[in-house]
C-alpha positions in Angstrom: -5.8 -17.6 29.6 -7.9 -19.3 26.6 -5.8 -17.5 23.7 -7.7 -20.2 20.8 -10.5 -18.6 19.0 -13.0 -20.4 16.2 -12.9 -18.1 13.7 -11.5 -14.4 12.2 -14.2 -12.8 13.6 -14.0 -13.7 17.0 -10.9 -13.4 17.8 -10.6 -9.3 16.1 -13.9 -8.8 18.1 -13.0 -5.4 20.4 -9.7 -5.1 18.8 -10.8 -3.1 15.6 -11.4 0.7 15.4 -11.5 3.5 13.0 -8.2 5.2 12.3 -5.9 2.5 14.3 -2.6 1.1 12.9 -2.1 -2.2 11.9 1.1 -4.3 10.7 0.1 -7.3 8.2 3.0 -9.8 8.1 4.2 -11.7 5.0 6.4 -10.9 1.9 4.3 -10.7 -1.6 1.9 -13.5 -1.0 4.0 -15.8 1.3 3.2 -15.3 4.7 0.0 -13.3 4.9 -2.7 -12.6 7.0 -5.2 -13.5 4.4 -8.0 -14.4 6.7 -7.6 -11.7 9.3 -7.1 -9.3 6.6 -10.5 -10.1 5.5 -12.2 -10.6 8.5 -10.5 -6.6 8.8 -12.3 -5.9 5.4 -15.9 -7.3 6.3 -15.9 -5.6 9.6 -16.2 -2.1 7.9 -13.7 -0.1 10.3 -11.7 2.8 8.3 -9.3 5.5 7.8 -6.8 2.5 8.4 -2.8 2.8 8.7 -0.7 0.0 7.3 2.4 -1.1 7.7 3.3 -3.8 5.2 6.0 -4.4 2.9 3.5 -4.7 0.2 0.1 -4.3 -0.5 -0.4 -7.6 -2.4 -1.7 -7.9 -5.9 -5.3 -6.9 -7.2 -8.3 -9.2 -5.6 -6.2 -10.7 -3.0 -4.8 -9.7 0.4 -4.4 -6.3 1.5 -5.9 -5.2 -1.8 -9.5 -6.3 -0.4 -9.3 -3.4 1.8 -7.9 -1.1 -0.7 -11.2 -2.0 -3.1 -13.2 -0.9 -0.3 -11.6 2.6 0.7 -10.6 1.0 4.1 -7.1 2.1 4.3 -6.2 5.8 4.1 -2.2 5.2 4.3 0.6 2.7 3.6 3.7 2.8 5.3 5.4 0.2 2.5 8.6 -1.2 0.8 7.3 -2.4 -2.5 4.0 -1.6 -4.1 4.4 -2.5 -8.2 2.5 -5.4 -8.1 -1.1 -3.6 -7.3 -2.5 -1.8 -10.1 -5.0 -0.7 -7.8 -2.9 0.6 -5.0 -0.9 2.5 -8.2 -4.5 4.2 -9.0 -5.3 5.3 -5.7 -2.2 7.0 -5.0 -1.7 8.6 -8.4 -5.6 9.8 -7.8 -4.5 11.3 -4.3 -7.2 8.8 -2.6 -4.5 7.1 -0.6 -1.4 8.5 1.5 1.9 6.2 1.0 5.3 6.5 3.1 7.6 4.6 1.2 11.1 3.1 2.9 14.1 1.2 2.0 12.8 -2.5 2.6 15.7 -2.9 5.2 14.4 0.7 6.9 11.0 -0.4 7.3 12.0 -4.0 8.8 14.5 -2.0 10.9 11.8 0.4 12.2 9.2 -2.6 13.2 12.2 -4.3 15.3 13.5 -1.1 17.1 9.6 -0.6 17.8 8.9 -4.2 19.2 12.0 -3.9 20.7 11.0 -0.7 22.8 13.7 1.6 20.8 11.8 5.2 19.2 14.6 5.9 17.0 17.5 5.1 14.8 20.1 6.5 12.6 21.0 4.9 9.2 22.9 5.5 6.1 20.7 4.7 3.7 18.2 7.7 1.6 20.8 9.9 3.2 21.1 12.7 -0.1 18.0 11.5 -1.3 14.2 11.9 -1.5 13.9 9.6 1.7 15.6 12.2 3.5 13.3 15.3 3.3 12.1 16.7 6.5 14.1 13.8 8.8 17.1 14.5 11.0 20.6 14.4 9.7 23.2 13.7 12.0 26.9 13.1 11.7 28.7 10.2 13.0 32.5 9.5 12.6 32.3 12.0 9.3 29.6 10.4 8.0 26.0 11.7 7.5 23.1 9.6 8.5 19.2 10.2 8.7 16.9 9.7 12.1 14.0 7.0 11.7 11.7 6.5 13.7 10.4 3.2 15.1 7.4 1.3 14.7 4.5 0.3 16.9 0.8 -0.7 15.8 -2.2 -1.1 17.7 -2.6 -4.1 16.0 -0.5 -6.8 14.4 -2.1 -10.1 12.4 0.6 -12.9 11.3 0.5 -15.9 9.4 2.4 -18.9 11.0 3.0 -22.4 9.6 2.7 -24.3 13.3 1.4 -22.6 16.5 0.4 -23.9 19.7 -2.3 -23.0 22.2 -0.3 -21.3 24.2 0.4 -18.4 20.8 4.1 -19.8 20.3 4.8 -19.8 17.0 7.2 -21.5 14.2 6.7 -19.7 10.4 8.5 -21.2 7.1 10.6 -19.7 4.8 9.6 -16.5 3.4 7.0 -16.4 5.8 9.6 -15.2 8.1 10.3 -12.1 6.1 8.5 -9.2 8.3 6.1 -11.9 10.6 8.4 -12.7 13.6 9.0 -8.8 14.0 5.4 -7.6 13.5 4.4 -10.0 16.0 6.8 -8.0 18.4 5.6 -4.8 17.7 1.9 -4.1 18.3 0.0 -3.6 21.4 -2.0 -6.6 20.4 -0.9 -9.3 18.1 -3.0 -12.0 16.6 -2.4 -15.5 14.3 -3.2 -17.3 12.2 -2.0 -20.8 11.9 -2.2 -23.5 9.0 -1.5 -26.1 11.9 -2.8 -26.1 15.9 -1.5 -28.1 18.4 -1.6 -28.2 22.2 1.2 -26.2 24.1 4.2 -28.3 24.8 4.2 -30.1 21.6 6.8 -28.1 19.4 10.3 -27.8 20.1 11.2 -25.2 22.2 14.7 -24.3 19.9 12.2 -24.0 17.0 10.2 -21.2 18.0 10.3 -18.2 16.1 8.0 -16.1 18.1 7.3 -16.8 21.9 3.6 -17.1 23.1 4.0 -14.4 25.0 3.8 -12.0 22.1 0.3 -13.6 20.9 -2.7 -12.8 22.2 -5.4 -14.4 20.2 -4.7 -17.1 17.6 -6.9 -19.2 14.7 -6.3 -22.3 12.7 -7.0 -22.1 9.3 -5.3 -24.7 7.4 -3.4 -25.1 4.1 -5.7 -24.3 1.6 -4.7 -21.1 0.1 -1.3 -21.1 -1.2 -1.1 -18.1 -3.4 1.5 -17.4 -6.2 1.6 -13.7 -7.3 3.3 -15.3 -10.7 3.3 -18.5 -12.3 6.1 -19.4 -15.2 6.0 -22.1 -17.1 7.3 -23.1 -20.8 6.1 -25.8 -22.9 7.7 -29.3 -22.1 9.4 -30.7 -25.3 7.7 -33.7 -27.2 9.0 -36.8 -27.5 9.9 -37.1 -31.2 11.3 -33.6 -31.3 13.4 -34.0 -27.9 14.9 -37.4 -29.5 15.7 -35.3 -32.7 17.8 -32.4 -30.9 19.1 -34.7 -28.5 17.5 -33.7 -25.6 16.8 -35.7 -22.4 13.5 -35.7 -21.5 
């Protein structure tokens, strides 16, 4: 089975519809889907569902598809860094269902891992709790989740082979190795391709068998939502206070 496809387009070709679910992996701007997401955007479907921790920041990511009315609800963790995702939902143009950050990653993994519902501690008292089950456990008072399961996933990988195993780094782990888990059909993208046997089994994050479809797309976009920086001391005045430059 030929999982390797040239481009975006291709390999979402059949897989998209109106009103579907889709989980888009990554944390901020580490780790995302950025070519799928727009290949999602320039295919026109609709009245999208999506589960993300955030919905990036205005003109990149996610955001593309919130710009074009493409998503009617987020399921999300953190949202304050889209003024555009703010507007919409303040406007009543977009539904949002927000979690505790550790919920929502909870409620992807109990989905990919076949399980429809949990019970946890946390929003129990609070506005997270309103309209969910409350049960009591040992004296304690905990709420029902559900779990999570898309139609479709899309995850950004550092290394991936042809066979759809795949290794992420760093941050990109954050929420990618469980979305690719927990979808009916799951599909990469990968800064670097190489034929199946090549990595090292013990470094796999997720196994092939998860990935239907994957793309290489290199290492040129490296996003960063914000970049800090102070002026560097000259040389005279460093020398005058002392400072080692």
């Amino acid at each position: 089975m030929n999982k390797v496809y040239p481009d975006a387009k291709s390999a979402l070709d059949g897989v998209l519809k109106d009103g579907m679910m889709i989980m888009s992996g990554g944390f901020g701007l580490c780790g995302i889907a950025e070519t799928l997401s727009d290949a999602i955007r320039d295919s026109g479907v609709k009245n999208l569902t999506v589960v993300s921790n955030n919905a990036g920041v205005d003109g990149i990511g996610l955001s593309r598809l919130l710009e074009t009315r493409q998503i009617k609800k987020m399921i999300s963790s953190y949202v304050g860094e889209n003024k555009l995702f703010a507007q919409q939902y303040l406007a009543g143009e977009l539904e949002l269902e927000f979690n505790p950050q550790g919920t929502l990653a909870e409620r992807i993994r109990a989905g990919g891992a076949g399980i429809p519902a949990f019970y946890t501690k946390t929003g129990v008292g609070t506005l997270i709790a309103e309209g969910k089950e409350v049960k009591e456990f040992d004296g304690e008072k905990y709420i029902m989740e559900r779990g999570l399961f898309a139609d479709l996933a899309i995850v950004h990988a550092w290394k991936g082979d042809t066979a759809g195993n795949l290794i992420y780094r760093k941050t990109a782990r954050n929420f990618n190795p469980m979305m690719a888990t927990a979808a009916k059909i799951t599909v990469a993208e990968v800064e670097h391709l190489v034929p199946a046997g090549e990595l090292n089994p013990d470094h796999i994050h997720t196994p092939g068998i998860f990935v239907k479809r994957i793309i290489e797309v290199g290492t040129d976009k490296k996003r960063i939502e914000f970049r800090n920086t102070r002026p560097r001391p000259s040389s005279a005045s460093a020398a005058a206070t002392g400072v080692e430059i």
